[in-house]
PASEBA-1860 file (N, C-alpha, C; in nm, 3 decimals):
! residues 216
1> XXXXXXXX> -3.627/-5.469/12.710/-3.553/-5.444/12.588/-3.465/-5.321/12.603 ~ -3.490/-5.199/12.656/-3.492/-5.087/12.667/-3.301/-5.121/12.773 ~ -3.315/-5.211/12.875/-3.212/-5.248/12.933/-3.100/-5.291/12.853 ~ -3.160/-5.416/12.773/-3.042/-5.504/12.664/-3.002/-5.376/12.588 ~ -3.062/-5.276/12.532/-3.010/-5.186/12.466/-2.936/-5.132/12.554 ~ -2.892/-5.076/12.614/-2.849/-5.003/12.801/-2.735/-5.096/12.788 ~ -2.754/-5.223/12.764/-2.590/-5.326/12.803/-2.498/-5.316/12.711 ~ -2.558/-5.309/12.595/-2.467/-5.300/12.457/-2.390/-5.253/12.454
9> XXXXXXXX> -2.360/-5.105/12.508/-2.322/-4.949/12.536/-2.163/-5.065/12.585 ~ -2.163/-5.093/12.703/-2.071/-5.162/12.754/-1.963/-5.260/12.648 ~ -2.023/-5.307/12.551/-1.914/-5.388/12.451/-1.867/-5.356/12.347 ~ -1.756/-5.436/12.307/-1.670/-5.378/12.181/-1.767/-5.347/12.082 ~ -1.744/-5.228/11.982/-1.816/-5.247/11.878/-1.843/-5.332/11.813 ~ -1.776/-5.412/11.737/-1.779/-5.533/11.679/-1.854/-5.628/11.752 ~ -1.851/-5.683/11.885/-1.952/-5.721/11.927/-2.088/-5.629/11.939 ~ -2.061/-5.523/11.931/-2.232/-5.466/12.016/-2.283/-5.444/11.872
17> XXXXXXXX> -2.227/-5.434/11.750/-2.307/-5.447/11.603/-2.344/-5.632/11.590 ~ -2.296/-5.670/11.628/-2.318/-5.804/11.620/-2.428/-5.839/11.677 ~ -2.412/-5.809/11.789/-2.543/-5.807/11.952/-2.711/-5.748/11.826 ~ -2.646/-5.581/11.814/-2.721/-5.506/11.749/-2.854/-5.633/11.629 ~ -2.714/-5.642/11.497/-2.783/-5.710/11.428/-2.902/-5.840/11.467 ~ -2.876/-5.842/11.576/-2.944/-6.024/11.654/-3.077/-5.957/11.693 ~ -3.061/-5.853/11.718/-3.204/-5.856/11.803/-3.295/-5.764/11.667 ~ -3.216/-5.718/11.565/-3.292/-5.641/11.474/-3.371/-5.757/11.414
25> XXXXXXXX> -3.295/-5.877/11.380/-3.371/-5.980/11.300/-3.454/-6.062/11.422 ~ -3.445/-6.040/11.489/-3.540/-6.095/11.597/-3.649/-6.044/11.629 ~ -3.648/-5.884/11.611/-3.761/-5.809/11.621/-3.830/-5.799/11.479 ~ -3.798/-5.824/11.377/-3.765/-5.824/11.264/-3.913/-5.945/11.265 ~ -3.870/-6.069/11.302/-3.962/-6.168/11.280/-4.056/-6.165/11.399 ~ -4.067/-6.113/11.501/-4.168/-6.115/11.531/-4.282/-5.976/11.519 ~ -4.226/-5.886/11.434/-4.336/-5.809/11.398/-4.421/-5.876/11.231 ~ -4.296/-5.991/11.204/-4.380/-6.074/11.060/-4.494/-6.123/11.145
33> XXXXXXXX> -4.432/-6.179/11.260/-4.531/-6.305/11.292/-4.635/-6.245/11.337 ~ -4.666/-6.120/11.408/-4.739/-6.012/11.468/-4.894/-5.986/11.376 ~ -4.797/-5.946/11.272/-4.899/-5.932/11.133/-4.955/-6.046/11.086 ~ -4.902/-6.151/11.081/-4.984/-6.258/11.015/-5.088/-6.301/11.105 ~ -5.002/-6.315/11.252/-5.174/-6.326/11.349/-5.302/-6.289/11.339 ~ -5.244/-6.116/11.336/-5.337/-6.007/11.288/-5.430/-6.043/11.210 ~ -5.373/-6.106/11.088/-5.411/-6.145/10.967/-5.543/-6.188/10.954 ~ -5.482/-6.324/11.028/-5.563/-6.470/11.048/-5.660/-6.433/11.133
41> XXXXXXXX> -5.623/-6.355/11.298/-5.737/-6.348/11.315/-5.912/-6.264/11.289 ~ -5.834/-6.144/11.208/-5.972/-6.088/11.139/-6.022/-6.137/11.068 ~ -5.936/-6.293/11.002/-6.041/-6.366/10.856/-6.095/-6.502/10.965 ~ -6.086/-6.496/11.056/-6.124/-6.614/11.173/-6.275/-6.531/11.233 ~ -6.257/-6.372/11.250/-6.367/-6.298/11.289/-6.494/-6.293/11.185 ~ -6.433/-6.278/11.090/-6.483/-6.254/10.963/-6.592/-6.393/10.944 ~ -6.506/-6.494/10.925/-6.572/-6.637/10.911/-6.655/-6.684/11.051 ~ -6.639/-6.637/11.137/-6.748/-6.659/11.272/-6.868/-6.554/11.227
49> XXXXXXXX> -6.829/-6.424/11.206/-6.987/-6.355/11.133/-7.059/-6.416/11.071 ~ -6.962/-6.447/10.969/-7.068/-6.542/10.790/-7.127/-6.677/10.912 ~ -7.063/-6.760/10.973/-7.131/-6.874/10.974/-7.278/-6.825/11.111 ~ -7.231/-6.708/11.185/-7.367/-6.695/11.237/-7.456/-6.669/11.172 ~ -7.464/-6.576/11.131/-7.528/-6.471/10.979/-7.634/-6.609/10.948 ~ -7.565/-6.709/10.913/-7.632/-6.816/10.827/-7.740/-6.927/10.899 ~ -7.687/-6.925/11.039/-7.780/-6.995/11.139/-7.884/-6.961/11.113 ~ -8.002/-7.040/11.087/-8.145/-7.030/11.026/-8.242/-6.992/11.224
57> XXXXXXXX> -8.223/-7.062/11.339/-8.283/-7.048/11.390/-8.227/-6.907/11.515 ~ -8.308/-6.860/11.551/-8.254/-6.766/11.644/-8.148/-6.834/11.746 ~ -8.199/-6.889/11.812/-8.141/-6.973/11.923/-7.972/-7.043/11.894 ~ -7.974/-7.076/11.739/-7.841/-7.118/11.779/-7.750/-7.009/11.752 ~ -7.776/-6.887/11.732/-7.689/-6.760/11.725/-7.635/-6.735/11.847 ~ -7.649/-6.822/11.917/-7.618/-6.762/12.101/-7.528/-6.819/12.096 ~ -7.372/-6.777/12.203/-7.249/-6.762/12.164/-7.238/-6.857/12.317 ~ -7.332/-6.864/12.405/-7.311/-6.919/12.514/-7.406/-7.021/12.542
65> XXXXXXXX> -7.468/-7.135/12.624/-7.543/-7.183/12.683/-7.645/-7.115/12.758 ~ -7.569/-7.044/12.865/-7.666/-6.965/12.923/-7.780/-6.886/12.877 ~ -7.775/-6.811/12.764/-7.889/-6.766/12.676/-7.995/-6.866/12.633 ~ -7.967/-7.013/12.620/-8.069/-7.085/12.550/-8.185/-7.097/12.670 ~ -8.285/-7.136/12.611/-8.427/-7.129/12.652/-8.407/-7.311/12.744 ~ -8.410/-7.377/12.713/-8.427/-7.501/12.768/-8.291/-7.651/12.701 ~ -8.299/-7.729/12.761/-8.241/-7.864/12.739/-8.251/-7.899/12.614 ~ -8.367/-7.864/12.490/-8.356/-7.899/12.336/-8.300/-7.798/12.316
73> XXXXXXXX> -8.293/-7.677/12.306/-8.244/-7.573/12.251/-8.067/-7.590/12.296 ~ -8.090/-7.613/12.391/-7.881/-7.676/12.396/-7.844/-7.780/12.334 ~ -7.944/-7.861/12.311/-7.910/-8.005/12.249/-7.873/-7.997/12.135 ~ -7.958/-7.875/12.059/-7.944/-7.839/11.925/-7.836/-7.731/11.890 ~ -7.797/-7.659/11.994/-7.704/-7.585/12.006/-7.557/-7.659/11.948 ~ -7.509/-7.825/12.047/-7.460/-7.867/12.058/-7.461/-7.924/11.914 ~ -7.504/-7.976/11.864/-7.493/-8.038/11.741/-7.526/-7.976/11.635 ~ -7.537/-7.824/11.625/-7.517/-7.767/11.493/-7.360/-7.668/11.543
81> XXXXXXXX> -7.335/-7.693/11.680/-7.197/-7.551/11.672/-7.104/-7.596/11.720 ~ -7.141/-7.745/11.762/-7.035/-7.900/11.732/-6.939/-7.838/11.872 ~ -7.018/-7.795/11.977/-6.912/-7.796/12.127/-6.995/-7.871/12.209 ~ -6.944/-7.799/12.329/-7.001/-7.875/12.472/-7.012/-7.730/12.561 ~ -7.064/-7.765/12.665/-7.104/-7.667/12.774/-6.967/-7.636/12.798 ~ -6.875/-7.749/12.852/-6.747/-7.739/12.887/-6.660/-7.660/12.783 ~ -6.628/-7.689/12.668/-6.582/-7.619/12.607/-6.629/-7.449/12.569 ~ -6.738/-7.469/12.604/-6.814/-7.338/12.578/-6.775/-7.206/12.729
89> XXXXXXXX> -6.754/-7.278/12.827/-6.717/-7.168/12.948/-6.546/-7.173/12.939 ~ -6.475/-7.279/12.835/-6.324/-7.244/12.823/-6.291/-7.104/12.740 ~ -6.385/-7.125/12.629/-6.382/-6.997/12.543/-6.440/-6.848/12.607 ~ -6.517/-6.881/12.695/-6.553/-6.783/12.775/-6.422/-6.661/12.861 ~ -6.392/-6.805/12.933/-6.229/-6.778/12.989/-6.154/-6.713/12.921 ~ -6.139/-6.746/12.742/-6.002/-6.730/12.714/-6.092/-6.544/12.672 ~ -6.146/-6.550/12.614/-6.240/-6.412/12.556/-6.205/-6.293/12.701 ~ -6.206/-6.337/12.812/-6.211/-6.229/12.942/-6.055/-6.240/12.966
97> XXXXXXXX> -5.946/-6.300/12.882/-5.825/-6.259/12.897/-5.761/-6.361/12.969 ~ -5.811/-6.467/13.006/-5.736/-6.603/13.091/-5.632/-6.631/13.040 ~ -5.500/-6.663/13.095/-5.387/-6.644/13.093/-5.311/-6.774/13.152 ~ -5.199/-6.800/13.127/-5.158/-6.932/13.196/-5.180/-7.076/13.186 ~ -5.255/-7.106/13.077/-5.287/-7.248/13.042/-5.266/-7.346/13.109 ~ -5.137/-7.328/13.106/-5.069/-7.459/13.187/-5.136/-7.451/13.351 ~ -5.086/-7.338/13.402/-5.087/-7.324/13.583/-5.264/-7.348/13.617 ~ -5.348/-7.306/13.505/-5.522/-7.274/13.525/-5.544/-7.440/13.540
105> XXXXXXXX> -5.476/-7.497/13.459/-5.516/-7.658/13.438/-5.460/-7.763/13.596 ~ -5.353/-7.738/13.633/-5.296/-7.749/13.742/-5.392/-7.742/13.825 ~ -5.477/-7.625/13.861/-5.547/-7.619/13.962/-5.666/-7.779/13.933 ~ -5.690/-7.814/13.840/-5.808/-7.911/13.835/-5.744/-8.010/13.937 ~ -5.842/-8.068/14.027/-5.813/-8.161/14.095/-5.795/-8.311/14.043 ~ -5.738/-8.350/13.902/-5.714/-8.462/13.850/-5.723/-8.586/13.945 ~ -5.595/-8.508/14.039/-5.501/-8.672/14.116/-5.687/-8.707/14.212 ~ -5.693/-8.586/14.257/-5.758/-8.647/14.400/-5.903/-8.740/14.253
113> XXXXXXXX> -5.930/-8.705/14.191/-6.072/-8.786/14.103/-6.040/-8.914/14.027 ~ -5.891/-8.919/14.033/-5.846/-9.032/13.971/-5.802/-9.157/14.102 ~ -5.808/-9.087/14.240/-5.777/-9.191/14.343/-5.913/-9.239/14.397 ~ -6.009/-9.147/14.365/-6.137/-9.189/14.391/-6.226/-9.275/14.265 ~ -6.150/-9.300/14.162/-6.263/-9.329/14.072/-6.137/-9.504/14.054 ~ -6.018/-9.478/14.064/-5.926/-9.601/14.006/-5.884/-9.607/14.160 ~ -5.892/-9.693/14.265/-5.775/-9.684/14.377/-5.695/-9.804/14.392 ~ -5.763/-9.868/14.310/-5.650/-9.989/14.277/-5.557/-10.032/14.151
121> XXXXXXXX> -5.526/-9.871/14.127/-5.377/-9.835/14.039/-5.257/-9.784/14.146 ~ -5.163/-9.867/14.111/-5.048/-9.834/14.154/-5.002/-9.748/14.143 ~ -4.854/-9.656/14.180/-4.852/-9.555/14.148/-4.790/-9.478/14.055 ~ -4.708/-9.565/13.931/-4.672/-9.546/13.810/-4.791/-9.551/13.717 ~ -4.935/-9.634/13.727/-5.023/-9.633/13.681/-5.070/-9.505/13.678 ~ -5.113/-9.467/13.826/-5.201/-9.348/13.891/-5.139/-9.231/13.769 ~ -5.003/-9.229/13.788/-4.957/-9.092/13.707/-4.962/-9.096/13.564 ~ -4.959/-9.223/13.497/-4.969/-9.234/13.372/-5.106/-9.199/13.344
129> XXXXXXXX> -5.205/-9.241/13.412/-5.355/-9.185/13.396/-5.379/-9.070/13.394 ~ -5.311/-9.007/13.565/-5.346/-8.896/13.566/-5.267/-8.772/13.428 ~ -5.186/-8.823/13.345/-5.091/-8.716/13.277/-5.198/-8.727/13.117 ~ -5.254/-8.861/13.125/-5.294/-8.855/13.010/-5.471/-8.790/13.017 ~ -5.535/-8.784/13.141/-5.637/-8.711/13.145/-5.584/-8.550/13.132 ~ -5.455/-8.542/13.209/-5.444/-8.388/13.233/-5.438/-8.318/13.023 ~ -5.349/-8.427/12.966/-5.364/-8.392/12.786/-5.503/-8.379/12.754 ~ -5.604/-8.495/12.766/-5.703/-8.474/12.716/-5.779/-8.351/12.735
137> XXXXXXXX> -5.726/-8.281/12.857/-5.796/-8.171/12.936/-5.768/-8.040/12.838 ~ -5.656/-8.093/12.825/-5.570/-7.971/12.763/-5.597/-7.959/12.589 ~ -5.606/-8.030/12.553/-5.633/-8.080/12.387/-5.845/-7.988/12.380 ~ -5.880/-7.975/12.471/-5.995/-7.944/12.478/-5.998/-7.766/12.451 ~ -5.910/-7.762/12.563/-5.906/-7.588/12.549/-5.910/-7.512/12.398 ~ -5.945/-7.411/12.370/-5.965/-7.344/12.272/-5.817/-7.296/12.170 ~ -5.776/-7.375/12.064/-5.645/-7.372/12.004/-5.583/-7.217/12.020 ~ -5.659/-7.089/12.058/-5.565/-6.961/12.029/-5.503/-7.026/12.167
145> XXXXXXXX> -5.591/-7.028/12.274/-5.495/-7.053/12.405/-5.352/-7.106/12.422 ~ -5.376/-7.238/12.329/-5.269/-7.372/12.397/-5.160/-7.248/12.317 ~ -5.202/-7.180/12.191/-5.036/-7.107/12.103/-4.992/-7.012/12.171 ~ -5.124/-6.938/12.250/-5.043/-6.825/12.308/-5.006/-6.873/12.444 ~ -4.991/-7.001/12.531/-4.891/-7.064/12.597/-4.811/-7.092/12.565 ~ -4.772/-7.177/12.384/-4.654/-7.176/12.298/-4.545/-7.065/12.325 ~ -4.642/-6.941/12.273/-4.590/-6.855/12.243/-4.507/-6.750/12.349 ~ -4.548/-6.773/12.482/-4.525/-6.735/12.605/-4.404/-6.786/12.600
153> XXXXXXXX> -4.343/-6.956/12.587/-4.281/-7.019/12.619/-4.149/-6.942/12.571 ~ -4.148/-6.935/12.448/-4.064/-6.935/12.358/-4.036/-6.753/12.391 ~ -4.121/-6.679/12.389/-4.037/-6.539/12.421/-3.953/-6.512/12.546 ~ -3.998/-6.615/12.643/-3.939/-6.649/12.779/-3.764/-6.703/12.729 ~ -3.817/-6.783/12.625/-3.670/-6.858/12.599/-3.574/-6.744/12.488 ~ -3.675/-6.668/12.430/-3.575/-6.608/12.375/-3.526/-6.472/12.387 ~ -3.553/-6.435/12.563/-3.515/-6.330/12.628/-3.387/-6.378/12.723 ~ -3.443/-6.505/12.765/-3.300/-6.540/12.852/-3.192/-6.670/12.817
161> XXXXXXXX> -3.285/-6.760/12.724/-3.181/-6.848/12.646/-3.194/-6.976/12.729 ~ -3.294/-6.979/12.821/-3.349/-7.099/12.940/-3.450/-7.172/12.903 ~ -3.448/-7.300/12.863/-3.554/-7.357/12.939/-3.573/-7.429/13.062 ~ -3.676/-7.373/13.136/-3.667/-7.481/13.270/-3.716/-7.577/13.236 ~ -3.681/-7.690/13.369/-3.794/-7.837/13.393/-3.940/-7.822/13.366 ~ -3.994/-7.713/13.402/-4.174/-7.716/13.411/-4.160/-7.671/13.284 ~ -4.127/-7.562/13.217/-4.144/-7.523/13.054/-4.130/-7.631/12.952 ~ -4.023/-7.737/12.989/-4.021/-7.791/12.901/-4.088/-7.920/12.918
169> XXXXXXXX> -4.188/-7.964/13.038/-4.246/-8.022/13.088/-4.406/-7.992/13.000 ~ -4.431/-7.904/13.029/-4.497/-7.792/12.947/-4.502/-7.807/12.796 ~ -4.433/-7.809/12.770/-4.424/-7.770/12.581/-4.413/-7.912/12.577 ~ -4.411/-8.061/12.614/-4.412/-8.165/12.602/-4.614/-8.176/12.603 ~ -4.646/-8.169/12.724/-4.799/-8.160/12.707/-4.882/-8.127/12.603 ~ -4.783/-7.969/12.546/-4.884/-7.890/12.496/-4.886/-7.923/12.307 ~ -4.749/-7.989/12.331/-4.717/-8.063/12.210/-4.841/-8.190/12.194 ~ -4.833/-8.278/12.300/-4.942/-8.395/12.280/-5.077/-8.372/12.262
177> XXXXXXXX> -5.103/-8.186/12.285/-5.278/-8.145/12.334/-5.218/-8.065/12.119 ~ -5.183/-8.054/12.053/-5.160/-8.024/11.928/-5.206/-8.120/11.871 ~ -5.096/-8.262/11.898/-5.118/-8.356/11.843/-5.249/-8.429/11.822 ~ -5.332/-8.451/11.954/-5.456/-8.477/11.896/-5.542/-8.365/11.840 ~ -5.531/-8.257/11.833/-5.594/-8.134/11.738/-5.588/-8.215/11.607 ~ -5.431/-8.246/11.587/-5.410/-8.216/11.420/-5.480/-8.425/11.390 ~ -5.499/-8.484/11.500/-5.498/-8.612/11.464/-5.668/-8.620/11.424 ~ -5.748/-8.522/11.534/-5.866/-8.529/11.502/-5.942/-8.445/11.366
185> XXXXXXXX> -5.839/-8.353/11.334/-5.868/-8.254/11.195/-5.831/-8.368/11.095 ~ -5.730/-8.496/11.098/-5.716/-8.566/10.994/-5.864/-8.693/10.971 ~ -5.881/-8.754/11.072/-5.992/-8.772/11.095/-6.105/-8.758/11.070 ~ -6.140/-8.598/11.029/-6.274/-8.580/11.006/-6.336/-8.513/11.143 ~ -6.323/-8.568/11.232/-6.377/-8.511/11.345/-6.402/-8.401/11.376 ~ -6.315/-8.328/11.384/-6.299/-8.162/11.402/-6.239/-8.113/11.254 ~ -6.363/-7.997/11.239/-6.303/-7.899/11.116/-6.301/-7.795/11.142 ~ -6.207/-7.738/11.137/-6.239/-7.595/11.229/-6.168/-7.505/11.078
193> XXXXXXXX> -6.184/-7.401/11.106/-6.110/-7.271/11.003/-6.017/-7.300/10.960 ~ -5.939/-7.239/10.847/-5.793/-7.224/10.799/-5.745/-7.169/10.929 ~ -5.749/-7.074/10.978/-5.710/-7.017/11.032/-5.713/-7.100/11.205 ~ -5.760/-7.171/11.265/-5.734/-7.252/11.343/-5.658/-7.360/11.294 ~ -5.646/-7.403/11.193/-5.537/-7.461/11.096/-5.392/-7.466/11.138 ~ -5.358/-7.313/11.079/-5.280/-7.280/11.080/-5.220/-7.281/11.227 ~ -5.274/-7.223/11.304/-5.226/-7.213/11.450/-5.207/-7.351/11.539 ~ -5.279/-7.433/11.466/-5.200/-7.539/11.529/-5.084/-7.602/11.452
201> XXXXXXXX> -5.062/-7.607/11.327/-4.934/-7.640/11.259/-4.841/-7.537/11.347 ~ -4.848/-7.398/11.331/-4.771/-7.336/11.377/-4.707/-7.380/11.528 ~ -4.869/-7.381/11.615/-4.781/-7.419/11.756/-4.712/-7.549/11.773 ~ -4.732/-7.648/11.695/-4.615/-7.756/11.679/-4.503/-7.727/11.638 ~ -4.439/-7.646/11.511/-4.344/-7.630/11.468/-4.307/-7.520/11.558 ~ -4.341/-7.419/11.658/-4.261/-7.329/11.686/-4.223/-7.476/11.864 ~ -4.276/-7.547/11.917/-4.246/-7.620/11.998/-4.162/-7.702/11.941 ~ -4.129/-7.757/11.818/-4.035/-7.855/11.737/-3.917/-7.792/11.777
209> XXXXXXXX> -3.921/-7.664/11.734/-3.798/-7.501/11.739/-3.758/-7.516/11.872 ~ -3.782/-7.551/11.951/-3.740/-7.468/12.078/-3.654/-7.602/12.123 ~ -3.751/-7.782/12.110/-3.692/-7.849/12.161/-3.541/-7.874/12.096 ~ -3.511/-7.846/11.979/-3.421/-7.882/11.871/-3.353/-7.751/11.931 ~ -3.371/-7.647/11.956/-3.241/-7.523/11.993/-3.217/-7.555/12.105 ~ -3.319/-7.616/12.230/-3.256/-7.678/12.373/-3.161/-7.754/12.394 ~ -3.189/-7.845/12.279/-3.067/-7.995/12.333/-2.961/-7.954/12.239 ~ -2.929/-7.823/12.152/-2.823/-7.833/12.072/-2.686/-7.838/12.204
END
C-alpha cells in the first residue's frame, strides 16, 4: 500500500485525488467488513462456551477425539457434536493457522484413489469424478476456512485487478463447496450458528462479486 501511495506522487492531481478517493472507500469497506467479522466471531465464541457449558457429560466437552476414553465415548461424541474424526483434525488445522485451502486439498491423492477404486472410467469420466469428490472434500472443511480462501481471492484481485485460470478455477469449486453448505442448512441437515450463517451467504455473494467484475 505504502508503494501505491509512493505512485500517486507521479500523477496529475485530478487523477491522483481520484486514485486517492478509490482506495479511501476501499479501505473504507474493508475496515466495515473487518469489524463485522470481529463481530460475528466473538458471538460464534461466545455461543461455543454456552453450548459446552451445557454438555451434561464430561466427555463430550472434549474439543478433539483424541481426549476420549474409548470407541463409545467417540460414538457419543459424534452424535451429540454432530462431526466426524475427519472433520474434527480439519478444524484442528484451521485453529494452528492452516492456510491455502485450495493448494492443502491438491495435495490429497484423489486421481491416484479414484484409478484404483473406478479403472474402468474413461477419462472425461475419471475427471468428472475426480472434481466432484475433490467439492465434496472441500464442502467438508470448516466454513471460516473455505471464506478466508474467498477472501484471499478477492484482495489478490483487488490489489492487481487479475484473475488467473487457477483463482478462478478456484472460486468455481469454492462456490460449489458453499453451495452444498447452504443446500444442507436448507435441508435440515446441518445447523450451525448465525454466525456460520452468515459467512457462508457472505462467501457466495463476495464470489458472485468477483465473477460479475471479471467478465465485465
Amino acid at each position: 500500500m505504502d508503494q501505491e501511495l509512493e505512485d500517486l506522487k507521479n500523477l496529475s492531481p485530478d487523477e491522483r485525488i481520484k486514485r486517492l478517493k478509490e482506495i479511501q472507500e476501499r479501505r473504507k469497506q474493508e475496515i466495515e467488513e473487518a469489524q463485522e467479522l470481529m463481530s460475528l466471531t466473538e458471538e460464534e465464541l461466545k455461543q461455543r462456551q454456552i453450548e459446552k457449558d451445557q454438555l451434561p457429560i464430561p466427555q463430550l466437552k472434549s474439543d478433539t477425539f483424541e481426549n476420549l476414553l474409548g470407541e463409545a465415548d467417540r460414538e457419543m461424541f459424534r452424535m451429540k457434536r454432530f462431526t466426524t474424526e475427519k472433520s474434527s483434525v480439519s478444524e484442528t488445522k484451521e485453529l494452528k493457522g492452516a492456510e491455502g485451502v485450495v493448494q492443502q486439498l491438491e495435495e490429497v491423492p484423489l486421481e491416484e484413489t479414484l484409478r484404483r477404486d473406478a479403472p474402468q472410467l474413461n477419462t472425461d469420466q475419471r475427471a468428472a469424478m475426480e472434481k466432484e469428490q475433490y467439492v465434496k472434500q472441500l464442502a467438508m472443511l470448516p466454513t471460516q476456512q473455505l471464506y478466508n480462501a474467498i477472501k484471499g481471492i478477492q484482495e489478490s484481485y483487488q490489489s492487481n485487478g487479475i484473475l488467473s485460470d487457477d483463482q478462478r478455477a478456484d472460486l468455481y469449486k469454492l462456490n460449489k463447496a458453499m453451495d452444498e453448505k447452504s443446500d444442507a442448512i436448507r435441508a435440515g441437515e446441518y445447523n450451525p450458528s448465525e454466525y456460520i450463517k452468515k459467512e457462508v451467504d457472505a462467501g457466495s455473494s463476495i464470489i458472485n462479486k468477483l465473477m460479475r467484475d471479471y467478465e465485465r
